[in-house]
Each structure stands twice: as structure tokens, then as C-alpha cells.
N, C-alpha and C positions, 0 to 999 in steps of 0.2 A: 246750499253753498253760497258764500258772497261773493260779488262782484269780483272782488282783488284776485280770491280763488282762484275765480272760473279764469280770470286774465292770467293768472301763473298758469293754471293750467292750457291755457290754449299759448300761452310762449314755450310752454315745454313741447306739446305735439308741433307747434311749428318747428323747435330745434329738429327735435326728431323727423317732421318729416324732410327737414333740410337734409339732417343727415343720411334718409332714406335716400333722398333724390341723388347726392353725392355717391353712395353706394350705390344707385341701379346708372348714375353715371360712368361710374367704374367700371360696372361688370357690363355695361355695352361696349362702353371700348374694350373691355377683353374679349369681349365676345367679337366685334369688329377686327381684333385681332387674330383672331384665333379664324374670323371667315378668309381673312385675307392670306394668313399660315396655308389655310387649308388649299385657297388658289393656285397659291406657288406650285404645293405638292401636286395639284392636279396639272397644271403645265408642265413639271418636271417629269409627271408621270407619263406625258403623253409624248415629250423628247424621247424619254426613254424609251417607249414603245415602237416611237420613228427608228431610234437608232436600231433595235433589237431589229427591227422588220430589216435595216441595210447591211446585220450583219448577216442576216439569215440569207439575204441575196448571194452575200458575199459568198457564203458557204454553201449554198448552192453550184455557185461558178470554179466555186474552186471541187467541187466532187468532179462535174463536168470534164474541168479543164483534167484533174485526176483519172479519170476514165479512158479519155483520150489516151492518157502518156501509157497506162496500164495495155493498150491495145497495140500500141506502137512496141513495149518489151515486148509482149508476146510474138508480136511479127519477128522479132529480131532472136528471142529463145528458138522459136522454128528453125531461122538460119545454121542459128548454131548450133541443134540440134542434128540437121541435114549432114552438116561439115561434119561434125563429128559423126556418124554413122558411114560415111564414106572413106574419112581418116581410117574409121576400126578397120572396113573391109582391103582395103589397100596393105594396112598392119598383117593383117589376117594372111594374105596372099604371099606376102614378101616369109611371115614366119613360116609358113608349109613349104615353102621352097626350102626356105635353111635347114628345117625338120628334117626333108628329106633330104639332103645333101648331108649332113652331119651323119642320118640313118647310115648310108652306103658306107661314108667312111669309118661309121664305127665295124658295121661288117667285114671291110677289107684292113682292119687291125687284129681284128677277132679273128681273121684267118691265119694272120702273120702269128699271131701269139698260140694258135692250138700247133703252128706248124715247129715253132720252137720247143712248145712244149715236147712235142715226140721225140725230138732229138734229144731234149735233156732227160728224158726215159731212160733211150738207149745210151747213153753217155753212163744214167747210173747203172743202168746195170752192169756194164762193163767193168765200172768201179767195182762193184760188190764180188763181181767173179773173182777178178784180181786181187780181193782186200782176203776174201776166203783161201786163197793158194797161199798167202805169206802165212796168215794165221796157223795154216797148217805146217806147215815148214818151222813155224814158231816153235810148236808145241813138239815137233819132234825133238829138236835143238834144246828146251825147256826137260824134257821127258829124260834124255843123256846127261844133263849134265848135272839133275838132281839124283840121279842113280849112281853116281861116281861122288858127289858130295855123300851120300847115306854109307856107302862105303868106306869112305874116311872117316868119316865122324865115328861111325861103330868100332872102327880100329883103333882110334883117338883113347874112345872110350875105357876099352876092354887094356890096353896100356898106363891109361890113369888108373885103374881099379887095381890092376897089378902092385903098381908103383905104390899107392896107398894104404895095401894091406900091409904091403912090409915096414910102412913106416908104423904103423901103428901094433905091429906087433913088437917093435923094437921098444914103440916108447911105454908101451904093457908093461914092456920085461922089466924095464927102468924105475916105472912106479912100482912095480913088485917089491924087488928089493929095496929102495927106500923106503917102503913100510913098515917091511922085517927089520930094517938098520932102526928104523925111530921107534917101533915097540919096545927092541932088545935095553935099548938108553931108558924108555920109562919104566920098566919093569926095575931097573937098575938102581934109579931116581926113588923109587917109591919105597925098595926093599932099607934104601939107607934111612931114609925116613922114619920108616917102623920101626928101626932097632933106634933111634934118637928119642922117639916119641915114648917109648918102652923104656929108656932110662931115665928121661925126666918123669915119668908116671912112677917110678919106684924110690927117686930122690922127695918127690914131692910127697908122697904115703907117710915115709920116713918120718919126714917133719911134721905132719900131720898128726902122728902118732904121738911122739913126741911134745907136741902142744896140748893135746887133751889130757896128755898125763900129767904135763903140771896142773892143766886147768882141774883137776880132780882131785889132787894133794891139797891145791887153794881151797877149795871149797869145803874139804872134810875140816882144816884150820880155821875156815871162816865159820862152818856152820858150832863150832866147837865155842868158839868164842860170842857168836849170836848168843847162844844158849847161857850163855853167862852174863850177858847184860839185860835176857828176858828177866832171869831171878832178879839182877838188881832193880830191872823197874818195876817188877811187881813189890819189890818192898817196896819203892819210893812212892805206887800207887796207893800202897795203905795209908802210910805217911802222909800223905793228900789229900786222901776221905778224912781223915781224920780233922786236917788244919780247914777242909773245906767244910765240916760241921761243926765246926767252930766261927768260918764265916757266914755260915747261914742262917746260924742264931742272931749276928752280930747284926746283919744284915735285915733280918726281922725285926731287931729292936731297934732300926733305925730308919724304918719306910715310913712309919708315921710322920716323923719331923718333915722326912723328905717330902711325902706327898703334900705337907700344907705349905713346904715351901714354892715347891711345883706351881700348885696352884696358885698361890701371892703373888709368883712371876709371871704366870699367864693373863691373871688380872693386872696386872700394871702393862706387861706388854698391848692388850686390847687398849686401856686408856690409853697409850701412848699413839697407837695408830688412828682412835678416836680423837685424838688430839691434834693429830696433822691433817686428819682429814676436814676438822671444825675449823684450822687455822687456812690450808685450802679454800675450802668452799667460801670463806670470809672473803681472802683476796678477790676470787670469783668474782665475788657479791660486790664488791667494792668497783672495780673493773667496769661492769657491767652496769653500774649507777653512773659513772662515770659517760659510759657510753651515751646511756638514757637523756645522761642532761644536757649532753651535748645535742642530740636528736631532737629532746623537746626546746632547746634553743631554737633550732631552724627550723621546726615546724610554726613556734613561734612567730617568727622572721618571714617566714611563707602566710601564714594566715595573714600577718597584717598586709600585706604585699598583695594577695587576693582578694581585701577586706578595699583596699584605694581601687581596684582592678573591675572588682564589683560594681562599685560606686561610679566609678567612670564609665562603664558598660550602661548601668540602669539607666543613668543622665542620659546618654547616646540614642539609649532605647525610647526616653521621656519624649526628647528632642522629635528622634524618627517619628514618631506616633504623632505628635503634633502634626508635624509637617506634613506626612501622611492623610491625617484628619483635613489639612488646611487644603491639601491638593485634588483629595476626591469630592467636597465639599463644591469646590472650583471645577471638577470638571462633571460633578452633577449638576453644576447649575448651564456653563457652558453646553451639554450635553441635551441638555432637555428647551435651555433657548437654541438650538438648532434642531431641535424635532418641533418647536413649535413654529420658528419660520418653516420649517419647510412641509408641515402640514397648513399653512396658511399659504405659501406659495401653490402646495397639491389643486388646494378647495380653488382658491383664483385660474389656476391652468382649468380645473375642470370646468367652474362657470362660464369661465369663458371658451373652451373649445363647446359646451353647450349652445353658447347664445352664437359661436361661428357656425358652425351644423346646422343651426335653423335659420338663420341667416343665409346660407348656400343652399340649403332644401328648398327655400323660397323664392329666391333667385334665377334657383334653376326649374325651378317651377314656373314663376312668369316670364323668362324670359325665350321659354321652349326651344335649350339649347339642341345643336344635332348632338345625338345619341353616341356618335363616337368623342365624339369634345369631350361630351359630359363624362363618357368613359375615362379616357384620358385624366380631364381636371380630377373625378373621387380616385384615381391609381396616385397621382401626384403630392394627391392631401392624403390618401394613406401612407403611401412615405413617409409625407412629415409628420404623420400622428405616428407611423413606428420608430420612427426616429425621438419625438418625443417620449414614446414610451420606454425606450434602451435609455434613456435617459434617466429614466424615475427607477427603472430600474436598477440604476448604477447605484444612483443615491439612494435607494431603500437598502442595496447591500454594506455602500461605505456604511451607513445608520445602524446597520445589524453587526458590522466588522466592530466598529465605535464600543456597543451597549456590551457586547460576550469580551472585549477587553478588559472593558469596565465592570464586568460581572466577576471576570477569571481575576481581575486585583482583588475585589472586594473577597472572596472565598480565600486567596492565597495571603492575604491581610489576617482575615481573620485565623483561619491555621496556624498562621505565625502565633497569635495570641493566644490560641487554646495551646501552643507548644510551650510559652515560656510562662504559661500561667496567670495569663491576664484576663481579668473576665470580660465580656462581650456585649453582657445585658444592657449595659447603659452606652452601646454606642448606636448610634443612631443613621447605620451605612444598610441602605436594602438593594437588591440586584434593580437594575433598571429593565422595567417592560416597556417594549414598543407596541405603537398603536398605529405605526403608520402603514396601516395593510390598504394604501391605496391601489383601487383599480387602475389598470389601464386607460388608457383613451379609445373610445371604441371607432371603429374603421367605420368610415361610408362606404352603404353598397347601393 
């Protein structure tokens, strides 16, 4: 090494151990802080200890003085337990007197009331003797005067029954003879009837008889004269075979003509309904082109109208896709310079809680802090290392929230494209993977 070297080098171990010196400057005043914190709490703790000892005094004198007052009720519970024990028996004395003074008096009621009752004994039965003599006096009185009522009634009786027969044999006799009066009148009624009934039967024969013998004269005239119009038509029936084999020759020599005429008009009548039906179906046809060209007018008319609709769609779709491309492009790049600071910010947090770590393991190595301090200071720095770490924590999730965004466009981008038919090969969009599987900061123990 040359000169210059070795002189950079010994200004660097000077910076450095300036900056050592600076540093164990520091951690003595903390540490001169932390003896003098510790003072405080040992004098606070020994107030405290005075004061616990003056209240433990206090609660002492106060059980004492407590004890005292507890002995002073019990004296005074006795008293009034005494009074009361004397109150009962004085109670007690004064009730057994009334006891018995009420006892007496109920017995000399008890006498007055068994001596009334005797009396109302004999009072009743005097009643009853008494109520038995009228009873009977009743019933004599009862016994006479339903024996003289039975008597009457029976005479009552035997006088109405009297009286009743004779009405009713009178009004017997009464019905009798009006039956015999109204038989004699219908017997009377029915015999004139018979002999009326009996001369219209023999007027009506009469005429009866009389009507069939013309209707028999008619008919022997009628059948007389039938008989005379049979011969004439049977001659007219010869006379009619005869003009009718005469038309049946006439009629055979004339089925020929007929039947080709027959048919001539059957053949023109088919043309003629072929003929409406071909002049039909034309209008149809006609109708119906009609219809058509009107339809493929407006499909026409629609096509082109789909055809501008299209084209403005595509363009829209060209446009989206650019933009699309321009935006993930932008937020790939965005995307990945924030995973690169912040894996260059991770490696610097780590270097340096490294070089702090040993920097404090050294420290507190030469400077043989007490065991509880030292406790205390690595509880303090582990805090802030877990607080750093909730921290990195946070930002590895917002970083993973960011990339599966940015993963879930790129898939839903391209879906779109395999749907509307765009191919894929030449675009140049891949999911983003994270690297930044940084550690923790690890805890001083």
C-alpha cells in the first residue's frame, strides 16, 4: 500500500472512531440516565414503603379502636337483653291473670246459656204437644167435610149421566130418521137417472145403426166403381209398356251422344276450376313477391344500418385496446418501480437494523449495563422492530392487493379477447410475480 492509502486509510478509522467515541458518548449518557431513572424509582419506592408501613399503623389503630366499640355494643346488647327478659316476664304475669279472669267469665256464660237452653227445651215441647192437638182436630174437621163433598159429587154425577142418556138417545132418534129421509130422495135421484140414461142409450143405437147402413150402401157404390177404373188402368198400363218400349229403344239410341257430351262437360268443367285455381294461386304469388320485396327492402335498410353500427363498435373496440394496452403497460411499469424501491428500501432497513444490532450487542457488552435496563432497552427495541415489521407487513399485502388486481385485469382483458375473437399471441401482457418475500426484522433476546 502507498503512503496516500495508508493516510485515507487512517482518516477513515479516525472518522470511525470519532464516530465510535460519539456513540459510546451517547450510550453513557443513556446509560447515566437510565442510573439516575433508576434512583428516582428506588427513593419513590422507599416513600412508598414509609407510607404503606403508616398506613398499616393506621389500620392497626383503627381495628383497636374497632374492638373497643364492638365490646362497648356487647355491654349494651346484655342490657337490653336483661330489659327485655323482664319486659316478657311482667307480660307473662299480667296475661295469666286476664287468662284466668276471662276463663271464669266464659264459665259463668256457659252456665247462663246451658240454663236458657233448658228452658227453650221445655218451651218446645209444649209447642209440639199443642201443634199435635190442633193437627188432630184438623184432620177430624178435614175427614167430615171430604165425606160430604164425595157425596155430592157422586149425586152430581149419577144426575149428569141421567140427563145425558136422554139427550143422546133423542139425538139417535133424530139421526135415524134423517138417514132414512136422505136414502129414500137418493134412491129416487138415481132411479130417474136410469130410465134418462136408458133412453139416450136407445136414441144413440138408433143413429148408430143408421150411420153404418149408409156407410155400407157407400162402399158397395164405391167398391163398384173402384172395380171399373182398375180395368181402365190396366188398359192404360198396356198402353204405357208399349209407348215405354218405344222410349227405351229411343233412349238406347241416344246414350252414346249423351255420354260424350257428358264427358266434354266434365272436361271443360275441371279446366274451368283449374283455371280459377292457376288464376288464384298467381294472385297469391303476386301478393306474396310483393310482400318479399318489401322485407328485403328493410332487411336491406337494416343491414346497412348494422354495417355503420359495426364499424363504430370495431373503432370503439380498436380505441379500448389501445388504451387498455397504454394503461397496463403504465401500470406495469409503475408497478414493478414500486416493487423495486421497496425491495431496495427492505435490503437498507435490513442492513441497517443489522449494523444497529451489533452496534447495541456491543455496547451493551462494554458498557456492562444492569440486567434489568438491558431488559427493559431489548423489550423497547423489540417494539420498534415489531412495529417495523406490521409495517412491511402492510406493504407486502398492499403489493400483493396491487399484482392479483393487476393479474385479475390481465385474465378479464384477455377473456374479453378470446370472446369477441381477437387473438392473443401477439400481445405481450404476463401476470405479475412478486419477489418480495421479505423477512422480518428479528427481535433481541
Amino acid at each position: 500500500m502507498t503512503r496516500e492509502q495508508l493516510l485515507e486509510e487512517v482518516k477513515k478509522l479516525q472518522t470511525d472512531i470519532n464516530t465510535e467515541r460519539e456513540e459510546r458518548n451517547y450510550f453513557q449518557m443513556e446509560r447515566d440516565k437510565i442510573h439516575n431513572f433508576w434512583e428516582i424509582t428506588k427513593n419513590e419506592m422507599n416513600e412508598a414503603k414509609a407510607l404503606l408501613l403508616n398506613k398499616d399503623r393506621e389500620i392497626e389503630e383503627q381495628e383497636e379502636k374497632h374492638q373497643v366499640e364492638i365490646k362497648v355494643y356487647k355491654q349494651k346488647v346484655k342490657h337490653l337483653l336483661y330489659e327485655y327478659q323482664n319486659n316478657i316476664a311482667h307480660l307473662q304475669t299480667a296475661h295469666t291473670k286476664t287468662l284466668m279472669q276471662s276463663s271464669s267469665e266464659h264459665d259463668d256464660q256457659q252456665q247462663v246459656l246451658k240454663k236458657d237452653k233448658r228452658a227453650l227445651k221445655l218451651e218446645l215441647k209444649e209447642l209440639e204437644l199443642s201443634h199435635e192437638d190442633v193437627v188432630r182436630n184438623l184432620h177430624g174437621k178435614h175427614d167430615a167435610e171430604l165425606n160430604a163433598l164425595r157425596v155430592d159429587y157422586e149425586r152430581r154425577a149419577k144426575e149428569l149421566q141421567t140427563k145425558y142418556d136422554r139427550k143422546m138417545k133423542a139425538i139417535r132418534d133424530d139421526l135415524e130418521l134423517r138417514r132414512k129421509n136422505e136414502i129414500h130422495e137418493i134412491e129416487e135421484r138415481k132411479n130417474g137417472q136410469i130410465n134418462a140414461l136408458m133412453k139416450n142409450h136407445e136414441k144413440a143405437f138408433s143413429e148408430i145403426k143408421n150411420y153404418y147402413n149408409d156407410i155400407t150402401l157407400n162402399n158397395l157404390a164405391l167398391i163398384n166403381s173402384l172395380k171399373e177404373q182398375v180395368e181402365d188402368m190396366k188398359k192404360k198400363e198396356e198402353r204405357n209398356e208399349k209407348v215405354m218400349n218405344d222410349i227405351v229403344a229411343e233412349n238406347k239410341r241416344l246414350s252414346e251422344p249423351l255420354q260424350a257430351a257428358l264427358a266434354e262437360g266434365e272436361a271443360l268443367r275441371k279446366q274451368l276450376a283449374n283455371y280459377q285455381k292457376d288464376k288464384l294461386s298467381l294472385h297469391n304469388a303476386k301478393a306474396r313477391l310483393r310482400v318479399l320485396e318489401d322485407a328485403h327492402k328493410n332487411l336491406a335498410w337494416e343491414h346497412e344500418v348494422l354495417e355503420q353500427r359495426f364499424a363504430q363498435v370495431q373503432k370503439e373496440r380498436d380505441d379500448l385496446y389501445n388504451q387498455f394496452l397504454t394503461r397496463v403497460v403504465e401500470v406495469q411499469q409503475k408497478s414493478g418501480f414500486k416493487n423495486l424501491m421497496l425491495e431496495k428500501k427492505l435490503d437498507a432497513l435490513r442492513l441497517t437494523l443489522e449494523k444497529k444490532d451489533m452496534a447495541l450487542h456491543e455496547v451493551m457488552a462494554t458498557s456492562h449495563v444492569d440486567p434489568t435496563t438491558a431488559a427493559n432497552i431489548s423489550r423497547k427495541l423489540d417494539e420498534i422492530i415489531d412495529a417495523k415489521n406490521q409495517q412491511i407487513r402492510e406493504l407486502q399485502l398492499d403489493l400483493a392487493r396491487v399484482t392479483k388486481a393487476h393479474n385479475e385485469l390481465i385474465r378479464t382483458f384477455q377473456a374479453k379477447m378470446i370472446e369477441n375473437g381477437v387473438p392473443i399471441d401477439d400481445l405481450s401482457l404476463k401476470p405479475l410475480v412478486t419477489n418480495a418475500t421479505v423477512l422480518p426484522a428479528v427481535a433481541l433476546k
